[in-house]
C-alpha atoms as one frame of an Amber mdcrd trajectory, in Angstrom:
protein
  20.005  -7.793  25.312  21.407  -7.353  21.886  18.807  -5.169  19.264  16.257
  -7.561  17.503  16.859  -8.238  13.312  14.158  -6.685  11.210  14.249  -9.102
   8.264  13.770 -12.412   7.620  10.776 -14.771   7.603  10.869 -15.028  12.016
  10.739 -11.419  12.206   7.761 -10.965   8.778   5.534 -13.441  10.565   5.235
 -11.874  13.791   7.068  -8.275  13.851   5.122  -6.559  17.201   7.567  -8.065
  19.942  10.573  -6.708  18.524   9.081  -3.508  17.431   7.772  -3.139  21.046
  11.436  -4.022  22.283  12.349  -1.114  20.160   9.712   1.530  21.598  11.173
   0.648  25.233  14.724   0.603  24.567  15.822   1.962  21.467  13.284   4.510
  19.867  15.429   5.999  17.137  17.889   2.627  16.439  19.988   2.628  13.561
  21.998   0.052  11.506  24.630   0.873   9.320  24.437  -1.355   6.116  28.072
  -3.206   4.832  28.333   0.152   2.268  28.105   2.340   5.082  24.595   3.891
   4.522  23.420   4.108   7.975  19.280   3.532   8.445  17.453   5.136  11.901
  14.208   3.169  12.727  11.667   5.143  14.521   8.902   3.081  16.125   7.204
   5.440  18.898   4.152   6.920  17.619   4.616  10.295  19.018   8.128  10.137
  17.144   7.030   8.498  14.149   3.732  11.342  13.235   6.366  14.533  14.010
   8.769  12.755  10.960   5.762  12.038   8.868   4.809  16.422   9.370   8.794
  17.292   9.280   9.350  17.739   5.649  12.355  20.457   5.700  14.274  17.974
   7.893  13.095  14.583   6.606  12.731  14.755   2.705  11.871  12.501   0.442
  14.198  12.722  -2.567  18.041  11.633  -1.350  19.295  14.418  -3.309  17.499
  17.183  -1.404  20.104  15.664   1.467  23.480  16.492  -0.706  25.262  19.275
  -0.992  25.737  21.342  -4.307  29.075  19.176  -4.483  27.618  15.759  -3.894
  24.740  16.427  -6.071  26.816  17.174  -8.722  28.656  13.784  -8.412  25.720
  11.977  -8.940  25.944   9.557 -12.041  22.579  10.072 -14.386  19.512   8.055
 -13.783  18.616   5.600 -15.895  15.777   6.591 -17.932  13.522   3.619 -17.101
  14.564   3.678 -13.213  13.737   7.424 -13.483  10.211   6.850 -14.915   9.400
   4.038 -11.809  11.254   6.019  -8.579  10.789   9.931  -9.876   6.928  10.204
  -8.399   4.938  12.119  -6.371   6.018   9.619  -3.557   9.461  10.527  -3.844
   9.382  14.319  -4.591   9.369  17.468  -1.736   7.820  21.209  -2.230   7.745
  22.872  -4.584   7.614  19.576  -7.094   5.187  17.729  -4.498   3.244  20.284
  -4.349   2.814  21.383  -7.614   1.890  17.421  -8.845  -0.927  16.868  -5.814
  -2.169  19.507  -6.884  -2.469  18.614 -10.579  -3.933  15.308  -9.302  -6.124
  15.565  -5.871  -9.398  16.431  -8.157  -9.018  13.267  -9.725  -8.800  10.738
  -6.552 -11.391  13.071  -4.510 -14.204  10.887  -2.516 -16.843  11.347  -4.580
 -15.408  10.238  -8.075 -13.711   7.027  -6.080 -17.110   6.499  -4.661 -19.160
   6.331  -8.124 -16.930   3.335  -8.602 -18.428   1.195  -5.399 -21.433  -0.356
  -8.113 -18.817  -2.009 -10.555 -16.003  -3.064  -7.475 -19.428  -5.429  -5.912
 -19.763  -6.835  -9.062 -16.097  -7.529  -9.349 -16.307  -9.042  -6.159 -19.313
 -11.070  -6.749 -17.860 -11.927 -10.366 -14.157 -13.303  -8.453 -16.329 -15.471
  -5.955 -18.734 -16.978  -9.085 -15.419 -18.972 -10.064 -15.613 -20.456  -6.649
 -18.934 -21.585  -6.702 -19.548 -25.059  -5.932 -15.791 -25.543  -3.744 -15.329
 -25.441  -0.196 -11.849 -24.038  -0.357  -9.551 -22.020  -2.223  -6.524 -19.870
  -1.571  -7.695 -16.254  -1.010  -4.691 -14.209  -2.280  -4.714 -15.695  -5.617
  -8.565 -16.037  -5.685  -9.304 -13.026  -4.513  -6.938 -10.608  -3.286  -4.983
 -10.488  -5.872  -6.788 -10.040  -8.823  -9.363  -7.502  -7.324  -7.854  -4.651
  -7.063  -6.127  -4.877  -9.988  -9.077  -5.290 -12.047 -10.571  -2.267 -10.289
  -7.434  -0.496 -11.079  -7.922  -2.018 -14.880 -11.129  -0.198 -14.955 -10.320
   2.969 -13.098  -7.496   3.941 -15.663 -10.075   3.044 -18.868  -8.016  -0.441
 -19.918 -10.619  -2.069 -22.113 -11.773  -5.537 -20.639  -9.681  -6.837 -23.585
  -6.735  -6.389 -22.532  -7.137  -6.948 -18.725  -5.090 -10.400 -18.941  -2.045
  -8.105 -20.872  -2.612  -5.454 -17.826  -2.112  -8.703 -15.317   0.689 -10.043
 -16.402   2.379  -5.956 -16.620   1.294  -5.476 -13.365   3.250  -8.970 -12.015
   6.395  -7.634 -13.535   5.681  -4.064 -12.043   4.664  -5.015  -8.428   6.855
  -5.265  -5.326   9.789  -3.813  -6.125  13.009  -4.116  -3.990  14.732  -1.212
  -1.686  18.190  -2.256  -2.660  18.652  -0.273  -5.876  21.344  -2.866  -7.190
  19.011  -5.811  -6.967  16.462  -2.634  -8.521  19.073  -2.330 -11.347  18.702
  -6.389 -11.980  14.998  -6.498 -12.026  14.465  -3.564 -14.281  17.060  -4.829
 -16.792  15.461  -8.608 -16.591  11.950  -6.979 -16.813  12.712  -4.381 -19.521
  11.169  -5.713 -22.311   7.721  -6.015 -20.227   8.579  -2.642 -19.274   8.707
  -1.168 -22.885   5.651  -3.596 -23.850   3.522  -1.295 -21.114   5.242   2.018
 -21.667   4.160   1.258 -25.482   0.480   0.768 -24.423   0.211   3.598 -22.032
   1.361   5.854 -25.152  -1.015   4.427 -27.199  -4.144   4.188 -24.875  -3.038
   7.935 -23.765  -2.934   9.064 -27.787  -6.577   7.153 -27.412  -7.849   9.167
 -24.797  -6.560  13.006 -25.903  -8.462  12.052 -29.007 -11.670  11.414 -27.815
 -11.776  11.430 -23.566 -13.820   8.580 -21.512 -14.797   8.991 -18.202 -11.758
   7.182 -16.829  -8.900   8.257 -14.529  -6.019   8.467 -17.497  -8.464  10.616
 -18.966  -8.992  12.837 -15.865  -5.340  13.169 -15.924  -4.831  13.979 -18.904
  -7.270  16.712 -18.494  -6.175  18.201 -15.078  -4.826  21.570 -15.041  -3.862
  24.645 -12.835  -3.132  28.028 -13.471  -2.016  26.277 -16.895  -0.095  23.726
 -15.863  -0.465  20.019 -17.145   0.799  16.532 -16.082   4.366  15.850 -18.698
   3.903  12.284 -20.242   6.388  11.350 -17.967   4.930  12.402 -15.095   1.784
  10.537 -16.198   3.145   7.515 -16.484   4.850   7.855 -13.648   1.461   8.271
 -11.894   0.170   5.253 -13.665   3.314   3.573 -12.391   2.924   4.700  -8.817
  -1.410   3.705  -8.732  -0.556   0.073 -10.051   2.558  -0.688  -7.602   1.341
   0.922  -4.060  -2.111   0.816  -5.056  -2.483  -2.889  -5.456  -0.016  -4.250
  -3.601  -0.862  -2.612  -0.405  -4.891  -3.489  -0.983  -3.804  -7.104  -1.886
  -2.006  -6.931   1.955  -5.273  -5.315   3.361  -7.189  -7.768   2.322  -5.123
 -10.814   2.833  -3.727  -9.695   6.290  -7.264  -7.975   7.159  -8.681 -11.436
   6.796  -6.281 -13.191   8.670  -7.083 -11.137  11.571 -10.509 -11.900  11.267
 -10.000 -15.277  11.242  -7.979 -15.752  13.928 -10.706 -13.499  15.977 -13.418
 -15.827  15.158 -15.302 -13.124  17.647 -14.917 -10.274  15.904 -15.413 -11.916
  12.028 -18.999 -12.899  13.647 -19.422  -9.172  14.984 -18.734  -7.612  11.575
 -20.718 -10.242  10.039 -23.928  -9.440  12.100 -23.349  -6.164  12.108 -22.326
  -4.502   8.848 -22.881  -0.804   9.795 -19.782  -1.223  12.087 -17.694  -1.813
   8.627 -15.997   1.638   7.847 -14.632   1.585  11.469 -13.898  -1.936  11.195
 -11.559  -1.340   8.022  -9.724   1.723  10.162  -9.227  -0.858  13.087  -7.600
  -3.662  10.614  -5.185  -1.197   8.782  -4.217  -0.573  12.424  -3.945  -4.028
  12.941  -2.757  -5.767  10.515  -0.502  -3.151   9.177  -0.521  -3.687   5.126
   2.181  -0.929   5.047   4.773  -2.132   7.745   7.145   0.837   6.911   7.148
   4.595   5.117   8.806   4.733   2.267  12.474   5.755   3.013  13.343   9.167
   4.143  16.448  11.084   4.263  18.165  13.554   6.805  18.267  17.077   5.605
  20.499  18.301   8.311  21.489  17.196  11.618  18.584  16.191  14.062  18.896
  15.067  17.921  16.853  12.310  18.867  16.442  10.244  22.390  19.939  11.661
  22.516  21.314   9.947  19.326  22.022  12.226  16.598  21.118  11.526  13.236
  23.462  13.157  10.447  22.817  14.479   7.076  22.416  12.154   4.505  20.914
   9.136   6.874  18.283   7.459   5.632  14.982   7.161   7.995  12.925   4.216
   8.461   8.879   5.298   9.892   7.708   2.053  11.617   4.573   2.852  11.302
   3.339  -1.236  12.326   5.433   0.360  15.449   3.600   3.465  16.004   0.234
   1.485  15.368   0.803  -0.707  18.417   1.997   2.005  20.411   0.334   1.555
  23.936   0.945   5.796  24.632  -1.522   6.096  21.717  -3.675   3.061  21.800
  -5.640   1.297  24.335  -4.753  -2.580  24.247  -2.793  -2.263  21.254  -2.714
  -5.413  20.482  -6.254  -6.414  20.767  -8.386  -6.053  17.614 -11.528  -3.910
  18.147 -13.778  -3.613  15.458 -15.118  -0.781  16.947 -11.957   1.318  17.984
 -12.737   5.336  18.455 -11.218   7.651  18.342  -8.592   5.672  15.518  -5.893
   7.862  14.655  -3.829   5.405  13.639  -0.613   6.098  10.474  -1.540   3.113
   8.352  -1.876   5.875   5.270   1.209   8.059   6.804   0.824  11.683   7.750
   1.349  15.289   6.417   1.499  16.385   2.589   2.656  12.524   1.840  -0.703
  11.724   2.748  -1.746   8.565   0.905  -3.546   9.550  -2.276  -5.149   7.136
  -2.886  -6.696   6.044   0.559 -10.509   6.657  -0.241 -10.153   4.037  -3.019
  -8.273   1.619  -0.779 -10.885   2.127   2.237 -13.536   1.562  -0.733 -11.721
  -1.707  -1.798 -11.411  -2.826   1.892 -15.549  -2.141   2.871 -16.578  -4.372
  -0.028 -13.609  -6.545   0.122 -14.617  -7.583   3.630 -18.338  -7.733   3.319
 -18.517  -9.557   0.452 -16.493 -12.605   1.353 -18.061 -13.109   4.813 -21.048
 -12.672   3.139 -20.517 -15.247   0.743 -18.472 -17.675   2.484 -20.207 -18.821
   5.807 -18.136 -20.395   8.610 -14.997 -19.017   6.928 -12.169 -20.347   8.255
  -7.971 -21.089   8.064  -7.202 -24.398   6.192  -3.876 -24.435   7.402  -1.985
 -23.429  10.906  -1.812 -20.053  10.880   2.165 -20.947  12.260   2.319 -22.186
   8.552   1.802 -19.321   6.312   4.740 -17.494   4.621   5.038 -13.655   4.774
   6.798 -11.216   1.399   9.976 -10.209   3.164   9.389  -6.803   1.223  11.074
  -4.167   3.526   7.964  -1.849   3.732   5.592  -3.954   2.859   3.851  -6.895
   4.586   1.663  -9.496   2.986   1.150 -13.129   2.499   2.209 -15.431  -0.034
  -1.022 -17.710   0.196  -4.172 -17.709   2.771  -5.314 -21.204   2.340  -9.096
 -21.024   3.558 -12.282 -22.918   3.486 -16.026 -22.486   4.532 -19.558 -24.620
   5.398 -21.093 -24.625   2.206 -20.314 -22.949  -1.342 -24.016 -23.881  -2.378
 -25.458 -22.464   1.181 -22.777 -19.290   0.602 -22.832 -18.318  -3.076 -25.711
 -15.963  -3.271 -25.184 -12.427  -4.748 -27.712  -9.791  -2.577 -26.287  -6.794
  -1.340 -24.519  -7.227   1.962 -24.876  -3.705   3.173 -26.093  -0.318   1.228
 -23.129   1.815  -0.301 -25.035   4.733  -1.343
């Protein structure tokens, strides 16, 4: 039997059978691209966390693959593709390290969890417009625009100009892997670009002059053993929070949901039982997989693996919605269980690439989830489920639209706390 495709619609709707195909037959499988960039996909767990922790073999910047020689081929960067791709994402030690550490004090636990107050009201604010309907489309509704106000408000963007901040963060979002099609959108998107790169300048002139308790101002402050963030590097940052930052909380909540509804069970288990929530969010990033893929990594030197060998300069593909359903590491992998333990599962990666900003995307998921089946009894899919289209976003995974609808906006719509978040 031929290797399954990973692309396409088939394949974004329902990835698990050919990524188990690809744990039994052909755990490190590669395809080599019409330019002749050759791609390994690694889908066993076991596999998949020693990559993640492998960072003198695996690296993250291409160029940290080269040779002197081939570096010094390299055409220049365009500016504006160096200010969205030159992040902490895509950097190794001694640059990694130097920026997480410039940042961690600002994404620690404690300052995202002073924000848990204003994200219920945001919630409760995005479910007021529904009042009084028995339906509505929860992406656009909801999943969408809530963590991007929250984001708004983290980086101090006065309520003013959250529409402006929208529409940037529509040009911004899901960006492509190939860099030519990249190239395309940056150049069709410039002057939306420049429009936001002009009001971070201005809103960051704002802030060194008089500082608000707000993340660009915690930024802006950080410092070790005298080192500060460059404006480029800030932005950058900025950059990095409103493109992985939303889009993969707009796929936890989407996808989360759609798991929920199609286990009418375990919706009515997290629904009578709230305390069960900060296991139940683990469980559906498990799941439902809101990052299907790492971000791309590349072959430092030669590495043997399942006897194929991998050569300097490939690029590595982390199936982590692979590793996730991995029956050697999970228990009925494929079952949803609200109450999985122990849950060590790689929806946030592994290692020094470890996702920044989870605690605010764990925070965003508890409320997320308890506040619409709180407010929307009997919650349910308005359309097949066979129906719905998936992003065909090569690490990312995420509906277009999740039409639902519920008993009774007037029986649903009331605003009490659904659980304590102190």
């Amino acid at each position: 039997m031929p290797a399954p495709v990973l692309f396409g619609p088939a394949f974004k709707a329902n990835p698990y059978p050919a990524y188990a195909w690809l744990r039994e037959h052909a755990p490190a499988h590669s395809h080599t691209n019409r330019h002749g960039v050759t791609t390994w996909y690694i889908t066993r767990y076991a596999d998949c966390l020693n990559v993640l922790r492998d960072h003198r073999r695996f690296v993250k910047d291409y160029r940290n693959a080269l040779s002197a020689e081939e570096r010094a081929a390299q055409p220049e960067m365009p500016p504006l593709l160096r200010l969205i791709s030159h992040h902490i994402l895509n950097m190794d030690a001694p640059d990694h390290t130097r920026l997480r550490t410039l940042v961690n004090d600002a994404f620690t636990v404690s300052m995202v969890e002073r924000l848990a107050p204003r994200m219920q009201v945001i919630a409760d604010e995005l479910l007021d417009r529904v009042a009084g309907q028995d339906q509505a489309d929860l992406i656009e509704s909801f999943a969408f625009p809530f963590p991007i106000i929250v984001i708004a408000e983290l980086l101090g963007v006065p309520p003013a100009d959250r529409e402006r901040f929208r529409r940037w963060s529509s040009a911004i979002v899901a960006p492509t892997a190939d860099i030519t099609r990249t190239l395309r959108k940056l150049e069709k998107s410039r002057p939306v670009m420049e429009d936001f790169i002009a009001y971070l300048e201005t809103i960051c002139a704002a802030r060194r002059a008089q500082p608000r308790d707000d993340l660009i101002s915690s930024l802006l402050a950080v410092e070790a053993a005298g080192d500060r963030l460059s404006e480029e590097e800030l932005f950058s940052m900025v950059l990095l929070l409103i493109v992985v930052g939303h889009e993969t909380s707009v796929n936890l909540i989407g996808n989360g949901m759609l798991a929920l509804l199609e286990n009418p069970a375990a919706q009515e288990q997290l629904r009578d039982d709230p305390a069960i929530l900060p296991l139940a969010v683990e469980e559906l990033i498990r799941f439902a997989n809101p990052v299907e893929r790492a971000p791309m990594r590349f072959v430092a030197e030669p590495v043997t693996l399942h006897g194929r060998t991998l050569a300097r300069g490939d690029s590595v593909s982390v199936a982590l919605a692979a590793a996730n359903r991995d029956p050697a590491q999970f228990s009925h992998p494929d079952r949803l269980d609200l109450t999985r333990e122990p849950n060590r599962h790689l929806g946030f990666g592994m290692g020094i690439h470890y996702c920044l900003g989870a605690p605010l995307a764990r925070l965003e998921g508890r409320i997320a989830f308890a506040t619409l089946l709180r407010r929307l009894p009997g919650l349910r899919l308005a359309a097949p489920a066979e129906s719905l289209r998936w992003h065909t976003h090569p690490i990312m995974r995420g509906l277009h639209h999740l039409p639902v609808q519920w008993d009774s906006a007037e029986n649903g719509m009331e605003s009490r706390p659904f659980l304590s978040l102190d």
